[in-house]
C-alpha positions as CSV (number, residue, x, y, z in Angstrom):
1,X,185.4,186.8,304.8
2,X,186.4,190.7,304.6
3,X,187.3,191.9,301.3
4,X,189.5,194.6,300.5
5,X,189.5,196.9,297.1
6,X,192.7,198.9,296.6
7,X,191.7,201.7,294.4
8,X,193.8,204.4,291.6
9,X,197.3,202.4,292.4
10,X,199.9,202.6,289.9
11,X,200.1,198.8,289.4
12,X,203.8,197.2,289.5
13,X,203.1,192.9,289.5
14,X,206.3,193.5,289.0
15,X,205.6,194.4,285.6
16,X,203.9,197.8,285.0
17,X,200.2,197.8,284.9
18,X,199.7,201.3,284.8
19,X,196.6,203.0,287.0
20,X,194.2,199.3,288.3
21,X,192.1,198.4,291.2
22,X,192.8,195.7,293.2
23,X,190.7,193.0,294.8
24,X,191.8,191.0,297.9
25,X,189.8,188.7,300.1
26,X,191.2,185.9,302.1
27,X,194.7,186.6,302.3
28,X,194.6,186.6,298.3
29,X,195.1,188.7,295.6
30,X,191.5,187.6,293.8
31,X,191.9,190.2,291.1
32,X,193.2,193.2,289.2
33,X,190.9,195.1,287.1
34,X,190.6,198.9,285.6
35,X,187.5,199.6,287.8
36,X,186.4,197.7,291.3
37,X,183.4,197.7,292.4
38,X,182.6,195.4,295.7
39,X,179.6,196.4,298.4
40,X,180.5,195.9,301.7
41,X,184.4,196.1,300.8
42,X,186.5,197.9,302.9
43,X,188.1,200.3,300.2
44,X,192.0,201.8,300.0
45,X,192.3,205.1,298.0
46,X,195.9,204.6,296.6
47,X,196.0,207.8,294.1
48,X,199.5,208.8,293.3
49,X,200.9,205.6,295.1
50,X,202.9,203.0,293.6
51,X,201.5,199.4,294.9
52,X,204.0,196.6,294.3
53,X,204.1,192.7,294.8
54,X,205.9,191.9,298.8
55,X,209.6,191.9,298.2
56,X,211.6,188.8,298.1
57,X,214.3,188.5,300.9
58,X,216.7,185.2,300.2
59,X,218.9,186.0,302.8
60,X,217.6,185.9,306.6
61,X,218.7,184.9,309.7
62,X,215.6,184.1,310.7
63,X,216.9,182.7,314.5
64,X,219.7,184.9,314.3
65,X,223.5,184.8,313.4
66,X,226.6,186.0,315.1
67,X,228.5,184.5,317.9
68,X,232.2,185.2,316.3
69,X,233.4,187.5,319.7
70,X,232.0,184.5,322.1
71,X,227.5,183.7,322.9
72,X,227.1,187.1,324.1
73,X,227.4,188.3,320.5
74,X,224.8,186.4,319.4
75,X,222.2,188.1,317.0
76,X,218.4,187.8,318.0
77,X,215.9,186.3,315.8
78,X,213.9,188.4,313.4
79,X,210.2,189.3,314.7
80,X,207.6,188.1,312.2
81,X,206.0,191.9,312.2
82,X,209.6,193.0,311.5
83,X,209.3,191.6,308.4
84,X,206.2,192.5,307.1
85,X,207.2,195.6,308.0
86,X,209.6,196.2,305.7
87,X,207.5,195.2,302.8
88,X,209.3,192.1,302.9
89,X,206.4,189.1,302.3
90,X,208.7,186.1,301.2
91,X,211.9,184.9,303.2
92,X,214.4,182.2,302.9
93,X,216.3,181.6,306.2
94,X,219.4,179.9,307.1
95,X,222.0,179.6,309.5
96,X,225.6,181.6,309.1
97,X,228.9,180.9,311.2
98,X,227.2,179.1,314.3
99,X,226.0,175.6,313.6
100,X,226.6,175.0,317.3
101,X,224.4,176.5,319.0
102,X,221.3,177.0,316.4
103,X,220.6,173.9,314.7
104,X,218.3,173.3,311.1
105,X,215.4,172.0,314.0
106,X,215.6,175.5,315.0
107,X,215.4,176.7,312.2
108,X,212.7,174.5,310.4
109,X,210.5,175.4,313.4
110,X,210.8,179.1,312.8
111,X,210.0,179.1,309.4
112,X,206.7,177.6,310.7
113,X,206.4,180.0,312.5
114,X,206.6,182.8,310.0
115,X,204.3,180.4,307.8
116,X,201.6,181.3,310.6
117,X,201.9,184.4,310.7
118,X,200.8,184.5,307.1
119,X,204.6,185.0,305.2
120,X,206.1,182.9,302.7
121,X,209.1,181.7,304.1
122,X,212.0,178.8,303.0
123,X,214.9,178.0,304.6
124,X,218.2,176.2,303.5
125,X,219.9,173.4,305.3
126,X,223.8,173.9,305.8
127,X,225.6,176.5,307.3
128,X,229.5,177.3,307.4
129,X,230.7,174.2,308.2
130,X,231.7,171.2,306.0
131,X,230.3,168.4,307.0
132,X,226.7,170.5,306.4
133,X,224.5,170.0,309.6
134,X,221.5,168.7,308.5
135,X,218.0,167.7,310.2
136,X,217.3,164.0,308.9
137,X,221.3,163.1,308.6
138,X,221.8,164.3,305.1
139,X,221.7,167.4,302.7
140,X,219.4,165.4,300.5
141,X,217.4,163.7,302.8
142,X,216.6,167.6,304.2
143,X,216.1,168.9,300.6
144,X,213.7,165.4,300.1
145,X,211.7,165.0,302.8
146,X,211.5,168.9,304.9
147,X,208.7,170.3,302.7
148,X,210.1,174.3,304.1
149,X,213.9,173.3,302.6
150,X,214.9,173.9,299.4
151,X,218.7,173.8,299.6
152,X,221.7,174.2,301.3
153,X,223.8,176.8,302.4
154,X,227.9,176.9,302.7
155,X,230.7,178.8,303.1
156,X,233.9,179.3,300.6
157,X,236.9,182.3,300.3
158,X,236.5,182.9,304.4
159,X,238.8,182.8,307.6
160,X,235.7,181.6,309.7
161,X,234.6,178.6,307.2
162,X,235.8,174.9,306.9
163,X,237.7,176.1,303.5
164,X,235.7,172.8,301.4
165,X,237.9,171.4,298.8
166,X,236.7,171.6,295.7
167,X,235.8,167.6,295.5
168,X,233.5,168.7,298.4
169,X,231.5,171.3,297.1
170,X,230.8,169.3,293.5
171,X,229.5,166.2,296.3
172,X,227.7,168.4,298.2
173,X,226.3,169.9,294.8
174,X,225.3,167.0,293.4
175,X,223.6,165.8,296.2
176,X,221.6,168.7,296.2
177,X,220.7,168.7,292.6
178,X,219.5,164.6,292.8
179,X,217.7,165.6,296.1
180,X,216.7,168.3,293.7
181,X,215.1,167.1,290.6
182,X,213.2,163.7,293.0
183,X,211.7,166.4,295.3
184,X,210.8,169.1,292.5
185,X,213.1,172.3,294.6
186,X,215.2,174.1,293.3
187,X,218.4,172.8,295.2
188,X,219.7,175.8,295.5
189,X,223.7,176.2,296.7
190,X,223.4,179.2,298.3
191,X,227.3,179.9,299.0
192,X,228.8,182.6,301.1
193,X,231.8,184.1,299.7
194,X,234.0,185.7,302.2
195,X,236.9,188.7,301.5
196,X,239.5,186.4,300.3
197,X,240.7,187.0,296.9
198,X,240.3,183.5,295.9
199,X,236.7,184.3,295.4
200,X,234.5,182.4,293.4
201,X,237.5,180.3,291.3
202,X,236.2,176.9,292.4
203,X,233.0,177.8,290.9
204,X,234.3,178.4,287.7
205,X,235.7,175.1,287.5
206,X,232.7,173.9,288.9
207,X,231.2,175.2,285.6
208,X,233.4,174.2,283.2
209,X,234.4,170.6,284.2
210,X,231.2,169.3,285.6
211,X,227.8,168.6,283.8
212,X,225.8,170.0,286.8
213,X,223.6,172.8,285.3
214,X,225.1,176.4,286.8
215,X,221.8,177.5,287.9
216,X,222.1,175.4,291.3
217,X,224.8,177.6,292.4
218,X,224.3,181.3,293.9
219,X,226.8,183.0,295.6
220,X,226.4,186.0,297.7
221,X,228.2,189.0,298.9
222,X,229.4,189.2,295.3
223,X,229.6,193.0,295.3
224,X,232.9,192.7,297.3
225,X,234.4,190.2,293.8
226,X,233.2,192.9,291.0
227,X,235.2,191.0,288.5
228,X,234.2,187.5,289.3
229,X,230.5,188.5,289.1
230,X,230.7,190.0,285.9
231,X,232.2,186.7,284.6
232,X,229.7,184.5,286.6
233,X,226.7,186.5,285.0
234,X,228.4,186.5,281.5
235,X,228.1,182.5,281.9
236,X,224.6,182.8,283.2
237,X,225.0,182.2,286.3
238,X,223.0,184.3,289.3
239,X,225.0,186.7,292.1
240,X,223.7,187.6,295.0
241,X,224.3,191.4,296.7
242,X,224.0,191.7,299.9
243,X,222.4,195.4,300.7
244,X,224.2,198.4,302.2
245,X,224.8,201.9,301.5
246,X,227.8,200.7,299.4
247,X,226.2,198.5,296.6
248,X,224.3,201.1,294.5
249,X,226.9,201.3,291.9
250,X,227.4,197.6,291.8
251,X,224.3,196.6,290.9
252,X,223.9,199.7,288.1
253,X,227.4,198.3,287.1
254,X,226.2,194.7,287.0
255,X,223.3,195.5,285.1
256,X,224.7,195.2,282.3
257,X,226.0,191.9,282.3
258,X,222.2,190.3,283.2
259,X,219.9,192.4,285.0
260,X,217.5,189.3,285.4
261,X,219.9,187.1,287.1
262,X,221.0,189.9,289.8
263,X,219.4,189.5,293.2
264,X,219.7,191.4,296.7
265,X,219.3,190.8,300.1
266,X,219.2,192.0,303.4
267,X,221.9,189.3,305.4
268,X,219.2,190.5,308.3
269,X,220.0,189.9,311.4
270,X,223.6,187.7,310.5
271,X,226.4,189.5,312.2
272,X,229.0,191.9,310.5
273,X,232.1,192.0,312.5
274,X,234.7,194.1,312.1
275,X,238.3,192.4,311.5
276,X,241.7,194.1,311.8
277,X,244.7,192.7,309.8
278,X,245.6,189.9,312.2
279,X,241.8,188.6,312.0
280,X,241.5,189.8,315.4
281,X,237.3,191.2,315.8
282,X,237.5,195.0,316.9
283,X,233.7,195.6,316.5
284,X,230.7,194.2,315.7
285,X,227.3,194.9,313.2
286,X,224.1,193.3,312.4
287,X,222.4,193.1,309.4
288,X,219.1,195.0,308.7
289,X,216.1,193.5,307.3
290,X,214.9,197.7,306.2
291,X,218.4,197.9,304.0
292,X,216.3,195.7,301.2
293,X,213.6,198.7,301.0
294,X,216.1,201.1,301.3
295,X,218.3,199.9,298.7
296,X,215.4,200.0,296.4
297,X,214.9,203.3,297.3
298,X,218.2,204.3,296.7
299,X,218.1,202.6,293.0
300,X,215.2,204.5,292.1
301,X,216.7,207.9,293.2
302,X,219.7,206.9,291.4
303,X,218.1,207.3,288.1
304,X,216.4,203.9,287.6
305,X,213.2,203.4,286.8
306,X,210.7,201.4,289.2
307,X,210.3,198.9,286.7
308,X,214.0,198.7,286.3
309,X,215.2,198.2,290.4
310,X,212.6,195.8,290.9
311,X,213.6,192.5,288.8
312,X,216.5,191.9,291.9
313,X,213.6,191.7,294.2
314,X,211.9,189.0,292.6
315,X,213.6,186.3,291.0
């Protein structure tokens, strides 16, 4: 088994360590020490590098997304290398506006995939639509019995989504907190919020009239409802920002309304389209699984500290 000893780093794990050595060996970190000393390791001189932990990327499409402007707008799936790559070593995938042609087999079997090649990797069951496609039949039954799903994914607040009353989101989240606390997941609701104004408002009552613990429910795309996530965050709830050259002042901004319950991700390889005011698509993006490093980047030349940008890469 080859060992590896990373040498004069300035440890971040994420918390700062200050100047270690490291000590890998089988795929594992086996330990981090002032001084290293290993014959027959294969040694990495790190002086005057910062060495951090793999980043955490809870928004993938790992089969690719897309589709709105007919098949042939379809978004590939992500390459394995693409993501390790971008110092990304732990992904949670999922499915966005087609749960037609991609199904949670699909995606189950490229989280597998990305298993082998030696990331961690997740995925949620769900996608847009209401009823939630599902592998075994049901949300909870996927959350129960796929060990690689850990929740499920929908869509509120957006033209393109099957607008779920709010009866049907507290059923769907209850069934994903039972599935939840039997299978020892998370359960995550991991809930697209489109551009309508309406926002996050069925959360809030979510929160306030229903014993179901807020911390099964993440919404994401939050930096384009400023207000709402200030509020959510204030009740303890987590937001998820999705990166882009746009979101550097949003996350300074929501800082200070709970720094440890702020994540970001990439939306990698989902499709941005470009509407016009009748809802009419006039262009067409992809999301990029690099935007997470370079946001991070971007904090840190913003004036924060390293220790500071990386909490919303971790939790």
């Amino acid at each position: 088994m080859r060992a590896y000893v990373i040498k004069n780093g300035d440890i971040y794990a994420p918390e700062h360590l200050g100047k270690k050595d490291i000590l890998l060996a089988g795929g594992k970190i086996i330990a981090i020490e002032d001084e290293i000393t290993l014959k027959g390791a294969t040694v990495i001189d790190a002086e005057k590098e910062a060495v951090l932990p793999g980043f955490i990327d809870a928004h993938v499409h790992i089969i690719g997304g897309g589709g709105e402007d007919g098949c042939l707008s379809r978004v590939p799936p992500i390459r394995e290398s693409r993501v390790a790559a971008s110092g990304i070593t732990t992904v949670v995938g999922l499915l966005g506006t087609d749960g037609y042609t991609r199904t949670i087999r699909d995606l189950v079997a490229k989280v597998k995939a990305m298993k082998e090649y030696g990331l961690s990797c997740y995925a949620l069951t769900g996608s847009y639509q209401i009823p939630s496609p599902t592998l075994t039949g049901s949300v909870g039954d996927d959350i129960m019995f796929i060990d690689e799903i850990i929740g499920v994914k929908v869509a509120i607040a957006d033209h393109r989504c099957s607008l779920p009353s709010y009866q049907e989101l507290i059923r769907l989240l209850s069934e994903a907190r039972l599935a939840s606390l039997m299978s020892k997941k998370a359960g995550i609701v991991h809930i697209h919020v489109g551009s309508d104004k309406r926002g996050i408002e069925d959360l809030f009552k979510i929160a306030r009239d229903t014993p179901i613990p807020i911390r099964h429910l993440y919404p994401t795309h939050m930096a384009g409802h400023m207000e709402q996530a200030k509020e959510w965050l204030k009740l303890g709830g987590h937001v998820d920002i999705t990166c882009n050259k746009g979101v550097i002042e949003a996350v300074k901004e929501l800082y200070e309304y709970g720094k440890g319950t702020i994540t970001l991700s990439s939306d990698s390889n989902g499709s941005f389209p470009i509407w016009n005011e009748k809802k009419e698509i006039i262009g067409m993006k992809a999301g990029d699984i690099s935007n997470l490093k370079r946001t991070f980047d971007a904090l840190i030349s913003a004036g924060l500290e390293v220790e500071e940008a990386l909490p919303p890469l971790y939790k």
